[in-house]
TORBAVEX-265683 format. One record per residue (C-alpha): residue number from 1; x negated, y negated, z. Coordinates in steps of 0.05 Angstrom, whole numbers, plus 5000, padded with zeros to 4 digits. Example, Ala and Ser with C-alpha at 12.3 -4.5 7.8 and 13.67 -1.06 7.14 Angstrom:
2
seq_east_north_up
1_4754_5090_5156 .
2_4727_5021_5143 .
This chain:
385
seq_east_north_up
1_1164_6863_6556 .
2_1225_6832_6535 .
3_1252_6774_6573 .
4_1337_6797_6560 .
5_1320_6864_6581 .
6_1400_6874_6621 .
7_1400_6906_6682 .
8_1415_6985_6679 .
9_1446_6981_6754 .
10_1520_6950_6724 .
11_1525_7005_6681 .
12_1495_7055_6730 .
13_1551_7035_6785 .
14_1596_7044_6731 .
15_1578_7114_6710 .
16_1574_7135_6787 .
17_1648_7108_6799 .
18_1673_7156_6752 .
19_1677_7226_6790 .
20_1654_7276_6735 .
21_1650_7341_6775 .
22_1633_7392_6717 .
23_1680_7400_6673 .
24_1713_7340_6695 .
25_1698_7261_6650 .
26_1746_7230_6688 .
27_1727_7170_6645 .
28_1657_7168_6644 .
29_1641_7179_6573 .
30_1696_7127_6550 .
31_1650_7074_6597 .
32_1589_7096_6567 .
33_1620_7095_6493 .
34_1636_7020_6510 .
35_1570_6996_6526 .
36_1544_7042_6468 .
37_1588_7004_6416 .
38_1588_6931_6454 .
39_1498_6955_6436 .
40_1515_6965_6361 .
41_1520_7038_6365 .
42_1564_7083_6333 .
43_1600_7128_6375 .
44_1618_7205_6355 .
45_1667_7241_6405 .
46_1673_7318_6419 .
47_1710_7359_6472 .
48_1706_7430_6463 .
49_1727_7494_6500 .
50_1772_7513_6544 .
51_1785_7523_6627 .
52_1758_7539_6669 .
53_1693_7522_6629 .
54_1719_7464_6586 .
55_1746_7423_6565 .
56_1672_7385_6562 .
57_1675_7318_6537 .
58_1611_7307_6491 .
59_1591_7247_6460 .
60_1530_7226_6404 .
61_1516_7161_6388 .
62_1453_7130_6339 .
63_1444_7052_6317 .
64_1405_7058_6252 .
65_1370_7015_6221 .
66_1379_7041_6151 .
67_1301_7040_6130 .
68_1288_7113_6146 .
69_1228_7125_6184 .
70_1233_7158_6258 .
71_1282_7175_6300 .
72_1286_7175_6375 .
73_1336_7207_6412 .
74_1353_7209_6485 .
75_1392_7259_6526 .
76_1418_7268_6574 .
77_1488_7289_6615 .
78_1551_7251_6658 .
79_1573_7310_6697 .
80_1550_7322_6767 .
81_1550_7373_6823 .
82_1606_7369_6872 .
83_1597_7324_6930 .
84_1613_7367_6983 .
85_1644_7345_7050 .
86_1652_7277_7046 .
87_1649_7274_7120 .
88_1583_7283_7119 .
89_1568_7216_7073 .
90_1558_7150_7105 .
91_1593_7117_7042 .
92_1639_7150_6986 .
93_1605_7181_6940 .
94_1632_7154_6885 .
95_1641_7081_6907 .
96_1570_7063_6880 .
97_1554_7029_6942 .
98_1480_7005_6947 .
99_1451_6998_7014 .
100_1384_6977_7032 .
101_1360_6969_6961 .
102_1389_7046_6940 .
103_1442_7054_6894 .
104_1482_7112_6938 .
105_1531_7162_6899 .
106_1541_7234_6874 .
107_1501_7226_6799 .
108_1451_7166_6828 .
109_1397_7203_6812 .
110_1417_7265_6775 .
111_1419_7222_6724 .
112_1470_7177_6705 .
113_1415_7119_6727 .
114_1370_7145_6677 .
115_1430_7145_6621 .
116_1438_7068_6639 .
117_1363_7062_6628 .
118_1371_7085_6563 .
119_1422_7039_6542 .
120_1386_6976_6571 .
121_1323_7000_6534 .
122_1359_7006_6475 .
123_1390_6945_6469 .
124_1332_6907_6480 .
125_1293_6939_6418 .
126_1302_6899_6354 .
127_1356_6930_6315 .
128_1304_6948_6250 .
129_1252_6978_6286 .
130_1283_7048_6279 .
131_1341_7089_6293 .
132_1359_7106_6364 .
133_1418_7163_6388 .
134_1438_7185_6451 .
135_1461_7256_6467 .
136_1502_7263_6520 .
137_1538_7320_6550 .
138_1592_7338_6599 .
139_1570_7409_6632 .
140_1497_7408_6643 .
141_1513_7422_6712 .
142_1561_7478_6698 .
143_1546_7543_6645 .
144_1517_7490_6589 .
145_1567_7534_6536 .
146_1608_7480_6516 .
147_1552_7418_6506 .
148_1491_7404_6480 .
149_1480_7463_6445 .
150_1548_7451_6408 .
151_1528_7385_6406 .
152_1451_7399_6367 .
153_1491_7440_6321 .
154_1533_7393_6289 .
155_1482_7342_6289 .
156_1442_7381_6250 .
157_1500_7392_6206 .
158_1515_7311_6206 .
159_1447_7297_6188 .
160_1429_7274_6251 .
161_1367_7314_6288 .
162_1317_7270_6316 .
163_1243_7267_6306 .
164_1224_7269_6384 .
165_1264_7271_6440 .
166_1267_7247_6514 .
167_1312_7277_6569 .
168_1321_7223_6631 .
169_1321_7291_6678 .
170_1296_7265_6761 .
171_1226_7294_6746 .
172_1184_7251_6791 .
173_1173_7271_6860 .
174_1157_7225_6905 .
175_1147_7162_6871 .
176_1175_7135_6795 .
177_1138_7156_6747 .
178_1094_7216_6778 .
179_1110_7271_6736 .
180_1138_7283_6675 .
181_1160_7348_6646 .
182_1126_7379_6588 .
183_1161_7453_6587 .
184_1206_7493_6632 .
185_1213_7568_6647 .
186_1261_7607_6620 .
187_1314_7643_6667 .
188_1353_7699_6660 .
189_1414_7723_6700 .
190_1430_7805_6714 .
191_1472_7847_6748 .
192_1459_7921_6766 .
193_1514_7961_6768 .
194_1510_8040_6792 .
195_1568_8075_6792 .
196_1577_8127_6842 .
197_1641_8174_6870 .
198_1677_8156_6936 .
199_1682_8206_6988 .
200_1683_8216_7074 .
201_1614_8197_7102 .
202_1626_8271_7141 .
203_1634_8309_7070 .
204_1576_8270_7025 .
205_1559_8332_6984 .
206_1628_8311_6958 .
207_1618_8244_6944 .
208_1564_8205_6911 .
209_1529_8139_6944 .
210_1516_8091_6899 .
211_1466_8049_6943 .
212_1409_8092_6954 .
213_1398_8089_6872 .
214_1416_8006_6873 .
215_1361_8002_6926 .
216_1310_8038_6891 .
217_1322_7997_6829 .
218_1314_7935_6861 .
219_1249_7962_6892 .
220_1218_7980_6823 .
221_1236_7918_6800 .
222_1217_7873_6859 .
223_1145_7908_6865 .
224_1127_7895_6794 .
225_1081_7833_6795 .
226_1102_7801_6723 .
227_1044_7759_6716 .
228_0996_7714_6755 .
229_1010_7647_6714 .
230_0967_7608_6664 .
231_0945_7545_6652 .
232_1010_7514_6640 .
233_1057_7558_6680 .
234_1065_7579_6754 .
235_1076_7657_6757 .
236_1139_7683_6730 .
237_1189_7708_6803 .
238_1246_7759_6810 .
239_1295_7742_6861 .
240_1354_7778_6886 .
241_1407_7745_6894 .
242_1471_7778_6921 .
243_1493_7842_6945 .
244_1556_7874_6941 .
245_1582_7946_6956 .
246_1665_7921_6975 .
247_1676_7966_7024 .
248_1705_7949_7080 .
249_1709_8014_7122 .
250_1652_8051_7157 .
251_1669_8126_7143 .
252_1681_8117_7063 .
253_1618_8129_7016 .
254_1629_8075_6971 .
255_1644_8088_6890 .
256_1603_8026_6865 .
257_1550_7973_6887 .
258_1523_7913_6856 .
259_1463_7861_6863 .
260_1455_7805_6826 .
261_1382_7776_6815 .
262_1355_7721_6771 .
263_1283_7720_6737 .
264_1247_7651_6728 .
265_1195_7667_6677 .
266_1144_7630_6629 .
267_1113_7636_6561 .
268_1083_7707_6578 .
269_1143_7737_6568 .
270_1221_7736_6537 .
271_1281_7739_6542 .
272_1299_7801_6514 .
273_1231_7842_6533 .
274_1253_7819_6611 .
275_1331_7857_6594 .
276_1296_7915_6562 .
277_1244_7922_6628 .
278_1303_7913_6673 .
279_1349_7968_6630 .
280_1298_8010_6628 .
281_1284_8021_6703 .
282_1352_8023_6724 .
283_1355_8085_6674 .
284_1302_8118_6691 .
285_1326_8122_6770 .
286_1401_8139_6758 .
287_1439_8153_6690 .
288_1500_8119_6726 .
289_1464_8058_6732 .
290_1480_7990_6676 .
291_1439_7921_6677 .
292_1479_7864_6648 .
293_1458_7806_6632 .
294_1452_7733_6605 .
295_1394_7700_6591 .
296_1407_7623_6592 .
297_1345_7597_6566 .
298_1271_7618_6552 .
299_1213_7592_6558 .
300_1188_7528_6531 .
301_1125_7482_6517 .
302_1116_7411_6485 .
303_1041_7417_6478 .
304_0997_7353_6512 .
305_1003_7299_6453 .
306_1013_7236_6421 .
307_1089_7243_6445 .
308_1068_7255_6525 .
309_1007_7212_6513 .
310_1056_7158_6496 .
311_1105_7172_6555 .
312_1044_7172_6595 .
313_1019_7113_6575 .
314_1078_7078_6582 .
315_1089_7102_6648 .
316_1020_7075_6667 .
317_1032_7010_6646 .
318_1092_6996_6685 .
319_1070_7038_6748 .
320_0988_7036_6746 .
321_0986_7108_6757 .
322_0985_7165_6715 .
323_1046_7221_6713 .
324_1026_7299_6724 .
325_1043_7331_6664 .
326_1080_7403_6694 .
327_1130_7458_6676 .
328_1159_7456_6738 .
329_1222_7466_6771 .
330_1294_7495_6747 .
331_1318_7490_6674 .
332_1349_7442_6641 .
333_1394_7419_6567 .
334_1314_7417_6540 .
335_1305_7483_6532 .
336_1364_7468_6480 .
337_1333_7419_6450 .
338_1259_7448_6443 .
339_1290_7481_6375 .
340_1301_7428_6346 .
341_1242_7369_6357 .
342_1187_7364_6410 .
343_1225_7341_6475 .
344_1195_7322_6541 .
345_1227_7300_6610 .
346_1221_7237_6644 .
347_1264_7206_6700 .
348_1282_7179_6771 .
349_1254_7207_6841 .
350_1290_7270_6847 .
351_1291_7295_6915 .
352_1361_7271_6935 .
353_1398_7305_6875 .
354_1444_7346_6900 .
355_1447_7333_6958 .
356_1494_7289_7017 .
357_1472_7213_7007 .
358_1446_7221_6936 .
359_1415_7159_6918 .
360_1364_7117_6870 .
361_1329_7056_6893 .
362_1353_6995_6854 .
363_1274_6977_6834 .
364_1262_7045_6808 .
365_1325_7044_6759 .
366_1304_6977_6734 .
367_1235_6994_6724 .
368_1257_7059_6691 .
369_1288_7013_6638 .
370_1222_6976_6631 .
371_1190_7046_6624 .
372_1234_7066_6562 .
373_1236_7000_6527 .
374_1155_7016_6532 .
375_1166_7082_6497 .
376_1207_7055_6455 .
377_1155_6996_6425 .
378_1104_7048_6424 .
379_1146_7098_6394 .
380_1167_7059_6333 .
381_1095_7020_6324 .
382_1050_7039_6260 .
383_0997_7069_6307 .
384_1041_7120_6333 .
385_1025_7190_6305 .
């Protein structure tokens, strides 16, 4: 390993200080930029769309070292979650306090560590041993429109996809380095709408009750069993979500009600064929009844490799234990970048994103470093396939 490897937590503390509540930078891209250039990097700059989902600040940078040959791209995003009552945190959560060896702040984990990580790595490559970008958005936390899939588009109009990527998502569990993320499900988002004709509860053979067709809906749709999983993927799960009728007396038959439900599903199924199912059932129970929806990603897979095999390796090597290779968990800007070039997760401990007292332990961040500047030897070697 490199002996000037710098320390990711500087830059870390820095990134945390800067409170980037989605779709807010509130400078942390322009800190980032500066250690990107100050690393020999040049810096492209994009904000796109408007409020309440933009403006998203968006940045790509790549140090090339002219010869051709491979490129290796991380990703990953400076927006965070709110922090919520700040009552409840023992230290301001954007202070970047670290206490008892944890680096403690709202985007500690989730993963502005992991984006210092990558620029420590970087910079302690050799400059010729192959070209290097960044991808960084501003509203992975929020509805991802504005980011990296604007972002993957003009790179590929720039001239600028990469061969293989890495996303520094929180995959491991309960120790660095125990999982790493080879796929995601895809998720889709739907409403059901049935439309119905207010009336007096006392006269309902002059009204029309929308909720006894909603209910029935959902039940069709919640008793299906979509599949039982596969080797790669836990079963695909429909969950409702929210219900809402808006009425706020007791004697009116309501003229509409809602639910809202969400489908986490893997490579069994799509997208679309999920809609269709979905459209298709509501129909068939009520002619007044309309399924909208978005789907925000589908389904993805990086199959077991010489990319994982590498991550793994590396992750071995540093840790002396081998990751679990899994499709777990919520989605993320990969299922963006799957069109474009194999791409597979690996970051910090996880189970404090999100939540009051967010933090990253100090060793782990460093060593996180060590575990990319590993990749990164391996990646641009001759023996790498």
């Amino acid at each position: 390993m490199p002996d000037g490897l710098r320390a990711a937590l500087p830059l870390a503390q820095a990134l945390v200080r800067c409170p980037s509540v989605t779709p807010l930078d509130e400078g942390a891209q322009d800190v980032l930029a500066g250690a990107l250039e100050a690393a020999g990097f040049s810096v492209w700059r994009h904000v796109w769309g408007e409020a309440p989902d933009g403006p998203v600040h968006n940045l790509f940078a790549r140090r090339d070292h002219g010869g051709g040959g491979r490129h290796f791209a991380f990703a990953g995003h400076t927006d965070v979650v709110p922090p919520g009552e700040r009552a409840q945190w023992d230290v301001d959560p954007f202070a970047a306090e670290v206490k008892d060896g944890m680096l403690v702040g709202r985007g500690a984990s989730d993963m502005k560590s992991a984006i210092a990580a990558f620029v420590s790595a970087a910079e302690a490559v050799r400059p010729d041993a192959g070209s290097i970008s960044l991808v960084i958005t501003g509203d992975e936390e929020g509805p991802a429109t504005y980011g990296t899939k604007l972002l993957l588009k003009w790179m590929a109009e720039n001239g600028h996809v990469p061969d293989h990527c890495l996303v520094g998502e929180p995959t491991s569990r309960g120790k660095l380095g125990d999982m790493v993320k080879i796929g995601r499900r895809g998720s889709v988002n739907a409403w059901v709408r049935v439309k119905g004709a207010q009336g007096h509860v006392a006269y309902p053979h002059m009204a029309s009750n929308p909720i006894p067709p909603l209910t029935e809906i959902l039940s069709r749709l919640q008793h299906r069993v979509l599949d039982e999983g596969n080797s790669w993927f836990q079963p695909s799960n429909l969950e409702v979500t929210d219900l809402h009728v808006g009425n706020p007396a007791h004697n009116i038959i309501p003229a509409m009600a809602e639910a809202r439900l969400n489908i986490r599903f893997n490579d069994m199924h799509s997208g679309a064929g999920l809609v269709d199912w979905m459209r298709e059932t509501a129909a068939d129970v009520s002619e007044n009844a309309e399924v909208e929806a978005i789907i925000s990603g589908e389904s993805f897979l990086t199959p077991p490799g010489a990319f994982s095999s590498l991550i793994a390796d590396a992750i071995s090597a540093e840790t002396g234990a081998a990751p679990e290779l899994s499709t777990s968990g919520g989605t993320s800007d990969a299922r963006f970048i799957r069109s474009f070039c194999p791409v597979v997760e690996c970051g910090l401990v996880g189970a404090s994103m999100h939540k009051v007292g967010e933090h990253a332990a100090v060793e782990d961040i460093e060593a996180l470093a060590r575990i990319y500047v590993r990749i990164l030897d391996g990646y641009f070697a001759d023996s790498f396939a």
